[in-house]
C-alpha positions in Angstrom: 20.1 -12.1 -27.1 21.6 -15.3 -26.0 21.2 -14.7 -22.6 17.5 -14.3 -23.4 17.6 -17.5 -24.9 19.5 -18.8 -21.8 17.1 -17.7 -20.0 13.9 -19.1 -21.6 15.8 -22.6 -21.6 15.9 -22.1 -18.0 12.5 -20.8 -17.2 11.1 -23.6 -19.0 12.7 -26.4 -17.4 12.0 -25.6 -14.6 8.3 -26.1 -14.5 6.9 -23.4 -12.4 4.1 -21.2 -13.9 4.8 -17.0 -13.4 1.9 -15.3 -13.1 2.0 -12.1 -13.2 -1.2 -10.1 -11.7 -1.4 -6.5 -13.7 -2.9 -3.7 -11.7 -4.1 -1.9 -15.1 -4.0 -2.9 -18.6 -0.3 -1.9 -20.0 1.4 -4.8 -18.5 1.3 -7.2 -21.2 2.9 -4.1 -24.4 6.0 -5.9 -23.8 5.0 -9.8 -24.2 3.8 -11.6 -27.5 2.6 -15.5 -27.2 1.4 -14.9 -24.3 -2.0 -15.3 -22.6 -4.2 -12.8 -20.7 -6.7 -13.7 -18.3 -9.5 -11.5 -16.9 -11.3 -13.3 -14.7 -9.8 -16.0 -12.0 -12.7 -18.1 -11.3 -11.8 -22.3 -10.7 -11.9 -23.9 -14.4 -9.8 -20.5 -15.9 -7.4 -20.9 -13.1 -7.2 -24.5 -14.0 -6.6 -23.5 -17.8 -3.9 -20.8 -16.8 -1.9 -23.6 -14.6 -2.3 -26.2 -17.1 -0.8 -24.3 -20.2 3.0 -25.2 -21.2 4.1 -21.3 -21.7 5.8 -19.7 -18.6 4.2 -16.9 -18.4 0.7 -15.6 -18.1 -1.4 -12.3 -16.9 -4.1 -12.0 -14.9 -5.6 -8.3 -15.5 -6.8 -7.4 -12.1 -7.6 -3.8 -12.7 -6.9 -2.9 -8.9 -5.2 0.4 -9.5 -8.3 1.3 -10.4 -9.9 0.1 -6.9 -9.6 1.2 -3.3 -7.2 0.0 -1.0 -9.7 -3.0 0.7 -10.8 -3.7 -2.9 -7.6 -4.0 -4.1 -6.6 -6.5 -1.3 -9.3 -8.9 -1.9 -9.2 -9.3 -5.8 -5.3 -9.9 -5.0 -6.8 -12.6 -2.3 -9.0 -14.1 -4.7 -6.7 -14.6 -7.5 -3.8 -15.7 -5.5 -6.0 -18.2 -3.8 -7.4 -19.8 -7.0 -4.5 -20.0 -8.8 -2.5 -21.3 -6.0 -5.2 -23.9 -5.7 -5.5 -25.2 -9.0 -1.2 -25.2 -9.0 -1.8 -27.6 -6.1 -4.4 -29.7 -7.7 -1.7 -30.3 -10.6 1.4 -30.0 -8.9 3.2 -27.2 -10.8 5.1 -24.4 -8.4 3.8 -20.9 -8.3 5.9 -17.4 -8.7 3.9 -14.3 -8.3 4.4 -11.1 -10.4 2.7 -7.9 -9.0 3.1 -5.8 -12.5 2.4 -2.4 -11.4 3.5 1.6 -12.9 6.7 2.2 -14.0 6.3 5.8 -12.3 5.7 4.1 -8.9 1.5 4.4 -8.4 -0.2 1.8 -6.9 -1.0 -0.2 -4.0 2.7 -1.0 -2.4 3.4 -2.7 -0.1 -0.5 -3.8 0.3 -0.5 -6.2 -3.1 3.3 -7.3 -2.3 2.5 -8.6 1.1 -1.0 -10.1 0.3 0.1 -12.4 -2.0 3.5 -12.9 0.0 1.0 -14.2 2.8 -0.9 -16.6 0.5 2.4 -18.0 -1.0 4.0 -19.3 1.9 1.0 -20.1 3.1 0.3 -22.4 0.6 4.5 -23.7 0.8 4.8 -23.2 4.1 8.0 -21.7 3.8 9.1 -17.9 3.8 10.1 -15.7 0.5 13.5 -14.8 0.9 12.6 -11.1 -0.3 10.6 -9.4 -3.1 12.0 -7.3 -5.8 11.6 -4.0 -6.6 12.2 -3.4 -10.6 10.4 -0.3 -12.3 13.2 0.1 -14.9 10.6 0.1 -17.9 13.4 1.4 -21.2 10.7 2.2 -23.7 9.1 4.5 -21.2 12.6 6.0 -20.4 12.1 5.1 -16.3 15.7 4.0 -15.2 16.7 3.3 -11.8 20.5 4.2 -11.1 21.9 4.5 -7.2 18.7 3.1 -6.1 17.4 6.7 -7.2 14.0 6.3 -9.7 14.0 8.4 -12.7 11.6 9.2 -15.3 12.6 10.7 -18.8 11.0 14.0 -20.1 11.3 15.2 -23.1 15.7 14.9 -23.8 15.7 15.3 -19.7 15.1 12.7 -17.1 14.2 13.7 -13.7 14.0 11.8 -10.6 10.7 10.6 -9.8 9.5 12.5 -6.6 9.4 15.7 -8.7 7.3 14.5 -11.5 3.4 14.9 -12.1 3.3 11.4 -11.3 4.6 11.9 -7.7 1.4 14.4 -7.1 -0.9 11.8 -8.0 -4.3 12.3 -5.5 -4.3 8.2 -4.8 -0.7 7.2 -5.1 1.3 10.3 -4.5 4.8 10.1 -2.9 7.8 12.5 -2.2 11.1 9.8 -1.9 12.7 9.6 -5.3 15.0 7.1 -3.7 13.5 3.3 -3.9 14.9 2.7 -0.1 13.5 6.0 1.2 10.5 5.2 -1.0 10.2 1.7 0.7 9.7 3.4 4.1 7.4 6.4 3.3 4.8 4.0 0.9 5.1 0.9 3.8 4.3 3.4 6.6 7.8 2.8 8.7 6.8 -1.4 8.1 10.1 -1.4 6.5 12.6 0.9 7.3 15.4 2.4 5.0 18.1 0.2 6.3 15.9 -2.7 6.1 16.1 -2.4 2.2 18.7 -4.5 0.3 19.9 -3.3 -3.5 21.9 -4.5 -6.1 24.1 -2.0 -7.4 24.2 -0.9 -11.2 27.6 -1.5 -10.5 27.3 -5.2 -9.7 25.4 -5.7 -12.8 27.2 -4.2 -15.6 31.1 -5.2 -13.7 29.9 -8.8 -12.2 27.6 -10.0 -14.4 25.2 -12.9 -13.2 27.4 -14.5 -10.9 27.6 -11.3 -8.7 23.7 -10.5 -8.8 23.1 -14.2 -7.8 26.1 -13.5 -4.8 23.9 -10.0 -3.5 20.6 -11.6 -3.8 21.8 -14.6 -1.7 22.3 -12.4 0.6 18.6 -11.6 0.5 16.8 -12.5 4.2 13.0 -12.4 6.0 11.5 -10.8 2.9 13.6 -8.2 2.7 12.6 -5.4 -0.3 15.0 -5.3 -3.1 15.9 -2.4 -5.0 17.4 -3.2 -8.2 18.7 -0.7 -10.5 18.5 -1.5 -13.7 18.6 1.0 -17.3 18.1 -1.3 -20.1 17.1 -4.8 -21.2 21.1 -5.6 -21.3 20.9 -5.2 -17.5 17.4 -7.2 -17.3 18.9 -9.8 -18.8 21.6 -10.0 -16.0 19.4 -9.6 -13.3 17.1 -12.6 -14.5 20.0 -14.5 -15.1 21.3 -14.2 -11.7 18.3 -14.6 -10.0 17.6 -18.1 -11.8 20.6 -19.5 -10.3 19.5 -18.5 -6.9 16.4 -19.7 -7.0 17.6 -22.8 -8.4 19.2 -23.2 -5.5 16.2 -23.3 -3.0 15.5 -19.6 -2.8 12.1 -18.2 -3.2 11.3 -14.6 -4.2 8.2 -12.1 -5.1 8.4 -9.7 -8.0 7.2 -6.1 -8.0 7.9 -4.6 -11.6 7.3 -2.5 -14.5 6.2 -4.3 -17.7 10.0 -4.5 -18.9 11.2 -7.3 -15.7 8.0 -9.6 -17.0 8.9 -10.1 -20.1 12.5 -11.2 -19.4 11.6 -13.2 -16.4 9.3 -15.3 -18.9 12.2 -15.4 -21.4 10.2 -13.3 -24.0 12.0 -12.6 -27.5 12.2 -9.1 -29.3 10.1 -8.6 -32.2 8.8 -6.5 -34.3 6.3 -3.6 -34.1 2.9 -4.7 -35.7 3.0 -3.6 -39.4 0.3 -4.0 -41.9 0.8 -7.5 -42.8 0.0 -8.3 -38.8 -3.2 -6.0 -39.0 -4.8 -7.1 -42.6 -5.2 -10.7 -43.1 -5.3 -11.9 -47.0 -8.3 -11.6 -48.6 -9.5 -9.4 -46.1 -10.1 -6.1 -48.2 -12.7 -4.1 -47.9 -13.8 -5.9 -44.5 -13.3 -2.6 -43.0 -12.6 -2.5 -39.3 -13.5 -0.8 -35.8 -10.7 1.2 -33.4 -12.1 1.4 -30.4 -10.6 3.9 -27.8 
């Protein structure tokens, strides 16, 4: 769209790397061009900072890993890449790319790498944002309220299978309600800010800039979102704020990366993609 494109004009000028740390290997079905790194040692966080595109991953796995584990991978990747961004001068935004359905380790990753990052700027994140809309998966988050699509029916997300999970379960379909039960009372309901479906599709990216300017002490951020239309928005709003000094933290689905690093559409991988010429009867491996 051109608001896509506006937004890749944007993200390109100015200068800062997003990195977006994936809890588990999905993150990166949205994204094409872009490069994914899994491991975060000196001379590859180097590599990742020193590459012109926007965007990269770092595959950290940690939905896979226990709560202290989780912490310190976050630790040790924040700190190297934060480092080498030093070393070359180029600004920093974090992306914590977790589930679309709400599992993993919130607010634990968030406020990790919150810690590091202003830290290393001495200065405090204005908020981070909450964004699991994720379209293709059919998860759509409407009056702050997180729903997940089964079948021709969506549900909200507290009464799917996904809400029973043994490591990550939860009960609060509602993101604010959510924010408290996952962060232990850390942040109560009323603490949480939200931008309104409403302010989205009637204001456009003036009034999502005007909410999340509003944004305070790191305040969570619900933002309700249904398609990539109302992505595109979003990112466009939140450009202009943080243009204009503020700083935020991203906790999203796979859909909000790709539009925060101004990612085109394509097309799905057909056999021209798959078969190279002159590559008949090389045969190949799937590996599951």
């Amino acid at each position: 769209s051109g608001l896509r494109a506006e937004i890749r004009s944007l993200v390109v000028r100015s200068g800062a790397k997003v990195v977006a740390l994936d809890d588990d290997p999905t993150g990166v079905q949205t994204v094409h061009g872009v490069r994914v790194y899994t491991v975060w040692d000196d001379a590859t966080a180097e590599e990742l900072v020193r590459e012109e595109e926007p965007l990269a991953f770092i595959l950290t796995n940690s939905r896979s890993l226990a709560a202290s584990a989780a912490r310190a991978v976050n630790e040790a990747v924040g700190t190297a890449v934060l480092q080498a961004a030093r070393r070359r001068g180029r600004p920093v935004v974090f992306l914590s790319r977790s589930d679309s359905t709400l599992r993993g380790h919130y607010p634990l990753e968030v406020l990790t790498l919150a810690g590091l990052w202003e830290a290393a700027y001495d200065r405090r994140l204005a908020g981070h944002l909450l964004v699991p809309a994720f379209p293709e998966g059919e998860r759509y988050t409407v009056g702050d309220i997180h729903y997940v699509g089964e079948g021709e029916r969506v549900f909200p997300a507290g009464e799917t299978e996904f809400a029973r999970d043994p490591a990550f379960g939860y009960k609060s379909s509602d993101l604010k309600a959510w924010v408290e039960e996952k962060s232990g009372g850390f942040w109560r309901r009323e603490d949480v800010f939200s931008v309104p479906l409403t302010a989205v599709r009637g204001g456009g990216p003036d009034k999502v800039a005007e909410y999340l300017d509003g944004v305070r002490r790191g305040q969570p951020v619900v933002v309700n979102a249904v398609s990539y239309a109302d992505l595109d928005i979003i990112v466009r709003g939140l450009l202009a704020v943080e243009e204009g000094g503020k700083h935020f933290l991203y906790r999203t689905a796979a859909a909000f990366a790709k539009v925060r690093g101004g990612i085109t559409d394509r097309a799905l991988l057909g056999t021209a993609d798959l078969f190279l010429p002159g590559a008949e009867g090389s045969g190949g491996l799937v590996v599951v």
